[in-house]
DOZANU-302001 format. One record per residue: residue in one letter; y, x, z of N, C-alpha, C in turn. Coordinates in steps of 0.02 Angstrom, whole numbers, plus 50000, padded with zeros to 5 digits. Atoms other than C-alpha are relative to their C-alpha. Last residue first. Example, Ala and Ser with C-alpha at 12.3 -4.5 7.8 and 13.67 -1.06 7.14 Angstrom:
residues 2
S499414995849997499475068450357500554996150037A499415004550000497755061550390500605004550000
***
This chain:
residues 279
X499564999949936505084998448835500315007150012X499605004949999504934994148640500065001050072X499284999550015504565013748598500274994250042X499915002450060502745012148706500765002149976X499904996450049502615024348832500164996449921X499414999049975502835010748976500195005449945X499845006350025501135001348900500845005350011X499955000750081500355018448924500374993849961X499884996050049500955022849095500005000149913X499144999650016500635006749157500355004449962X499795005250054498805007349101500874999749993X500264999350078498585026049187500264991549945X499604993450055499425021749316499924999949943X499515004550020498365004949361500565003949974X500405005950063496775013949335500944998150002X499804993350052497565029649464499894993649924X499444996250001497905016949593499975001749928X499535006150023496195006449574500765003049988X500285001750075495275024149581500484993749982X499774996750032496245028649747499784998649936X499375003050030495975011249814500325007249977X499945007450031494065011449783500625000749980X500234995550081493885032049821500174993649969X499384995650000494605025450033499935003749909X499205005550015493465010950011500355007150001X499955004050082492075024449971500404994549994X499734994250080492385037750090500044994149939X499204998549990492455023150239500375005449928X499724996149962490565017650203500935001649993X499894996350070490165001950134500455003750047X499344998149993489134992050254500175004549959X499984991849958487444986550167500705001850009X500474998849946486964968150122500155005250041X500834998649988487564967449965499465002350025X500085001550068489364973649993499105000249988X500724999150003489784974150193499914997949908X500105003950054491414975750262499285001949951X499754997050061491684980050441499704994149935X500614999550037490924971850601500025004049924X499964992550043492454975950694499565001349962X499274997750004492824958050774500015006749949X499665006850024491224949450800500535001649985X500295000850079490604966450840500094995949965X500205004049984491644971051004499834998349909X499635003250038492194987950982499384994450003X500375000950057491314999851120500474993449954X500435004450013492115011751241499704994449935X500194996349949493815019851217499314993049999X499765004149948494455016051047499325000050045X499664996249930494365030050924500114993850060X500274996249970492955023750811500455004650043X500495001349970493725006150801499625007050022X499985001449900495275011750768499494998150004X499964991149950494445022550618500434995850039X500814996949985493365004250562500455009550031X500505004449962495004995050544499375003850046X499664998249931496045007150456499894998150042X500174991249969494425007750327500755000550054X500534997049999494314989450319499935004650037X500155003049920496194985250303499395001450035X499494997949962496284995550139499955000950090X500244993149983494694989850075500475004550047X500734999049955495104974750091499875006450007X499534998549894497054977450025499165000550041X500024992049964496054981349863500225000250058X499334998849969495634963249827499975006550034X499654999250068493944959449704500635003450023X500214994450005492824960449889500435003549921X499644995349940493894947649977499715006449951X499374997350002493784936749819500025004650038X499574997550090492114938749796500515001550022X500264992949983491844934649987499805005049962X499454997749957492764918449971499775008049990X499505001950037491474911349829500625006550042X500134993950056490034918249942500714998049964X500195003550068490784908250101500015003249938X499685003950053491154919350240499874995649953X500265008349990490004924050376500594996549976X500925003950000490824941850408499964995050027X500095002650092492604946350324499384997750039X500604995550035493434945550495499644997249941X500675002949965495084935450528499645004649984X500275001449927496794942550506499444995650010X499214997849966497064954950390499914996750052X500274999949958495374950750294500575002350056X499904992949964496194955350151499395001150038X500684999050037496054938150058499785009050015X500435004949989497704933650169499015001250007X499935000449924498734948350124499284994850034X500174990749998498344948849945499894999850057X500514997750001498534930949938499615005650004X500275001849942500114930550010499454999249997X499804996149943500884943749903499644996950040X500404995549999500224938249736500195003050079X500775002549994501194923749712499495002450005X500035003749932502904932249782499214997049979X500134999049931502594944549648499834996450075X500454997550020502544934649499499765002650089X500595005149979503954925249550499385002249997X499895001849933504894942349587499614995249993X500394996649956504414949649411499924997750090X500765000850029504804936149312499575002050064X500265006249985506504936949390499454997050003X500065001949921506664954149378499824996050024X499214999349979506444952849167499845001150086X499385000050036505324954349053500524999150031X499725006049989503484958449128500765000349991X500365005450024502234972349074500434992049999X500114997550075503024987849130499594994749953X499435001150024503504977849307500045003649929X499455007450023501854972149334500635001849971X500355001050062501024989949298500364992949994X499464994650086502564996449406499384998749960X499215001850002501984985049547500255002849950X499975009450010500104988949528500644995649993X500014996950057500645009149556499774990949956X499514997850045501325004849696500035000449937X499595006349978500044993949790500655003349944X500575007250055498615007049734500534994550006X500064997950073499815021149813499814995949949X499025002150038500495011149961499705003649925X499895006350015498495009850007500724996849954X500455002050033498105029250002500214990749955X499984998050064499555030450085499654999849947X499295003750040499205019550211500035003949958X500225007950049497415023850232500664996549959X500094997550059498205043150276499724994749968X499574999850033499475036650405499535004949912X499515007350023498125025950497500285003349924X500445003450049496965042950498500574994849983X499824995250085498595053650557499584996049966X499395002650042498845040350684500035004449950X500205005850015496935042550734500704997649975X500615001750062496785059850748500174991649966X499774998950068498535059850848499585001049945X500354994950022497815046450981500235005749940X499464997750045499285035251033499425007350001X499654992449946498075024351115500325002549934X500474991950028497975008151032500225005250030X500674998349969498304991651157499845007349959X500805001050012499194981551027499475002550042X500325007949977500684982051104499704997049981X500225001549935500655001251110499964994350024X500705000849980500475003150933499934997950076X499985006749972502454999250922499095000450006X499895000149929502675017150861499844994350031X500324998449964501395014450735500385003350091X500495004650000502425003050623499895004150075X499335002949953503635017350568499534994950038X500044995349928502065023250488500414998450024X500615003549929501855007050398499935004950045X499955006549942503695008750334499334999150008X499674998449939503405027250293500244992350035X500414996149977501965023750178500405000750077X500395006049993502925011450075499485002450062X499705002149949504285025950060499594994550036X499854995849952503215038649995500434994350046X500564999149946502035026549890500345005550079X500295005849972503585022049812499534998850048X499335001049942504295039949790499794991850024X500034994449938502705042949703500454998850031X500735002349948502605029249589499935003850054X499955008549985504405030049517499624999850057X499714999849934504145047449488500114996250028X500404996449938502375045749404500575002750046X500375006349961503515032249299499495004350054X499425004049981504885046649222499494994850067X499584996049902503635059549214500314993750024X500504999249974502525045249060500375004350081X499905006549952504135042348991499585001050071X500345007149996504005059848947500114996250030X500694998649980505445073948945499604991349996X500374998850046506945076548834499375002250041X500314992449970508015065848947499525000749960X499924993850044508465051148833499845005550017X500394999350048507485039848940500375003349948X500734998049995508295040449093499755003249947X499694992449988510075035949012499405003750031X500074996250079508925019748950500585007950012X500974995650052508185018849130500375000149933X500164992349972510115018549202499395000249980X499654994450045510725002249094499935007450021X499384995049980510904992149242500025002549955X499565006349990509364978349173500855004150019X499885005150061508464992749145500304995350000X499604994750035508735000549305499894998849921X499375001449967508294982949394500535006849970X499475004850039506764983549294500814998850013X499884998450066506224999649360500184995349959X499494996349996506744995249545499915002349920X499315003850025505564980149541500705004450000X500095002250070504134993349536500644993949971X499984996550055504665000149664499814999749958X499334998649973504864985949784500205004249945X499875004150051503034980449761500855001049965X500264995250037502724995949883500134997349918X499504995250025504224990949976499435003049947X499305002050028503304973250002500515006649970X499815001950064501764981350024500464995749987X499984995750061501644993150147500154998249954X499154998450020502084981950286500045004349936X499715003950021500354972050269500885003049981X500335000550076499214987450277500884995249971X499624994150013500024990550472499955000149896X499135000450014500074971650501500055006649951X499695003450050498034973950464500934996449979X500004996850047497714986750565500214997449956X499484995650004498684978950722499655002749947X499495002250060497604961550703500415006849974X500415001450063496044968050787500464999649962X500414993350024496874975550935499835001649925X499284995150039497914959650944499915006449983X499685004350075496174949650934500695005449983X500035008350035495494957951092500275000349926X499624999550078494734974751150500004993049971X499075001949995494234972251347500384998949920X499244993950011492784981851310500644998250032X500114998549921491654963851374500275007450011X500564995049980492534957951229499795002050051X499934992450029494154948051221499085002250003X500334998249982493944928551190499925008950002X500634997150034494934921751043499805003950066X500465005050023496124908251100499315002249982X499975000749949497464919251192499344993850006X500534995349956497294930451060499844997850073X500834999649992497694917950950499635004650041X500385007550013499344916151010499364999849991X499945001449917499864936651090499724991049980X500494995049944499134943850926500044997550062X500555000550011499814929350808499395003550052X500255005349981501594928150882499125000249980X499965003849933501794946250911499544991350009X500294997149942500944954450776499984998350072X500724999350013501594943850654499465002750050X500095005849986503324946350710499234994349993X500205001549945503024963050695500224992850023X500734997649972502454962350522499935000350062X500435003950008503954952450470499475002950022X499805005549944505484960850562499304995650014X500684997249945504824979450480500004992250036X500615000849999505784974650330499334998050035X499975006149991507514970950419498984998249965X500315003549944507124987450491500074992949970X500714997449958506834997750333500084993350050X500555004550030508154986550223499325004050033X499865007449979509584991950361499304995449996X500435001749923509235008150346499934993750013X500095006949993509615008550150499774999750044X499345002750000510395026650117499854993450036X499734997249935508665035550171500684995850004X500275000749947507845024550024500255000350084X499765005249998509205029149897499664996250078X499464999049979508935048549927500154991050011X499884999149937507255043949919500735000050027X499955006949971507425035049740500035002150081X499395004250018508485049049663499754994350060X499454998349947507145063949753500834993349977X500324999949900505545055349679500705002850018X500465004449985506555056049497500034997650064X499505003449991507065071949512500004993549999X499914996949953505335078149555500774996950019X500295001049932504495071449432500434996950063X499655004450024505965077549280499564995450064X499445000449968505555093649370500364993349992X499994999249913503795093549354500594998650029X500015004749976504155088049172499695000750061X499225002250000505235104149133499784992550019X499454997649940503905115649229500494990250001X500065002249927502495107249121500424999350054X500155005249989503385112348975499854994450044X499145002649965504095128549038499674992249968X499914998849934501935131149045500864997150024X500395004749955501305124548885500344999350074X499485008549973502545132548784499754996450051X499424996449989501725151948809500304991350003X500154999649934499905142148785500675003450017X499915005749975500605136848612499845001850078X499305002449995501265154648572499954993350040X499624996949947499535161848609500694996850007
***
C-alpha cells in the first residue's frame, strides 16, 4: 500500500518535470520568428522552382492534377525535419552551456528530461509543416479541413520519428559539431530516398530497399495517398501509385504504425544511452 501511495506524486513530479521541459523549449520556439520563416524559405522554394519547372515537363493528367500537386506532400514532410533534427541539437547545445547539468540535478529522471525534449520537437516540427499548408493553394489542393487535419496528423506522426532520431544522434555523439556533420549527411538522403519528388514505382531493386529502409517514405506515402483521396476526380496513376512492399500496396494504417514504432524504438534507445551516469 505505501508503494502504490508513492507511485502516484511520483508520476505527478515527472509529469511535471515533462511538462516544464516542453513549455522551456516552446516558449523559446515562439521567441524565434525569424527561424520559422527563414526555415519555411527552403521548402517553398522547392515548391516553386521544381513544381512550376518540372511541371512544365511532366504532362498533367487527363484530371488536370500535375507534378506540383504531386510535389506539395513531399515539401510538407521535408519542412519537418530540419527543426525536427533541431531538437536534438538543442540537447548538446545545453550541455555545452552548462543548462542540461542544472537539468539533471532535478530530482526527477533523465529519462522526463528527454520525453520533453522530444515532444516539444515534434510540436514545433509539426507546426512548420502546418504553417506550410497555407500556401496549398499553389499547388492546386483545396483547402479541405478533413484533409489539412489528415496532412497535420502525418506530420506529426513524422516530426515524432524525425525527433526522436535527432536526440538518439545527439545522446550518442560528442559534441554539436559531430552532430551537425552527421546531420547534414543524412538530411539529403532522407529527403531524396523519400520519394519526395519522383514516384517510388519502377525503381531499381537496390533503390527500392533504400526507399523502403527510410521512414520519410512512409511519411510522404501516406500524405500522398490522403491528397489523393480528397482531390476532385481521379489521381493520375503514374503519379499517385503509392508504395508497394512485395507486390501489395501497404495500406495507410500501417505506414502511419511504421513511423510511430520507428519513433518510440528510437526513444526508447536514446532514453537508455541518455540514462547512463557519463551523459
Amino acid at each position: 500500500m505505501i508503494a502504490v501511495r508513492e507511485v502516484g506524486p511520483r508520476l505527478a513530479a515527472e509529469a511535471r518535470a515533462v511538462g516544464a521541459v516542453w513549455q522551456r523549449e516552446m516558449i523559446t520556439f515562439g521567441r524565434e520568428r525569424l527561424r520559422l520563416v527563414i526555415s519555411l524559405l527552403q521548402p517553398l522554394l522547392i515548391l516553386v522552382s521544381l513544381g512550376i519547372g518540372l511541371g512544365a515537363v511532366v504532362p498533367d493528367g487527363e484530371s488536370g492534377i500535375g507534378y506540383v500537386t504531386f510535389l506539395f506532400p513531399g515539401v510538407l514532410v521535408m519542412a519537418i525535419q530540419a527543426p525536427a533534427f533541431a531538437a536534438g541539437a538543442s540537447i548538446l547545445w545545453d550541455r555545452e552551456f552548462g543548462f542540461l547539468r542544472e537539468m539533471l540535478v532535478a530530482p526527477v529522471r533523465r529519462e522526463s528530461l528527454l520525453l520533453g525534449k522530444v515532444l516539444a520537437g515534434t510540436a514545433t516540427a509539426t507546426c512548420h509543416g502546418a504553417v506550410l499548408l497555407v500556401f496549398a493553394f499553389a499547388a492546386e489542393v483545396p483547402y479541405d479541413p478533413v484533409l489539412l487535419l489528415s496532412f497535420v496528423a502525418v506530420l506529426a506522426l513524422a516530426a515524432f520519428a524525425m525527433t526522436s532520431l535527432g536526440a538518439l544522434l545527439a545522446v550518442s555523439l560528442p559534441s554539436p559539431q559531430t552532430f551537425q556533420a552527421v546531420t547534414g549527411l543524412l538530411l539529403g538522403p532522407l529527403v531524396f530516398l523519400s520519394g519526395a519528388f519522383f514516384p517510388l514505382s519502377g525503381l531499381p531493386s537496390w533503390l527500392d530497399a533504400l526507399t523502403g529502409l527510410n521512414p520519410l517514405t512512409y511519411a510522404v506515402d501516406a500524405a500522398r495517398r490522403v491528397l489523393a483521396a480528397r482531390l476532385p476526380g481521379q489521381a493520375p496513376a503514374d503519379l499517385f501509385e503509392g508504395l508497394e512492399v512485395w507486390g501489395s500496396r501497404v495500406p495507410v494504417s500501417v505506414e502511419l504504425a511504421v513511423l510511430a514504432a520507428f519513433g518510440v524504438l528510437c526513444l526508447v534507445v536514446a532514453a537508455r544511452r541518455f540514462s547512463r551516469p557519463d551523459h
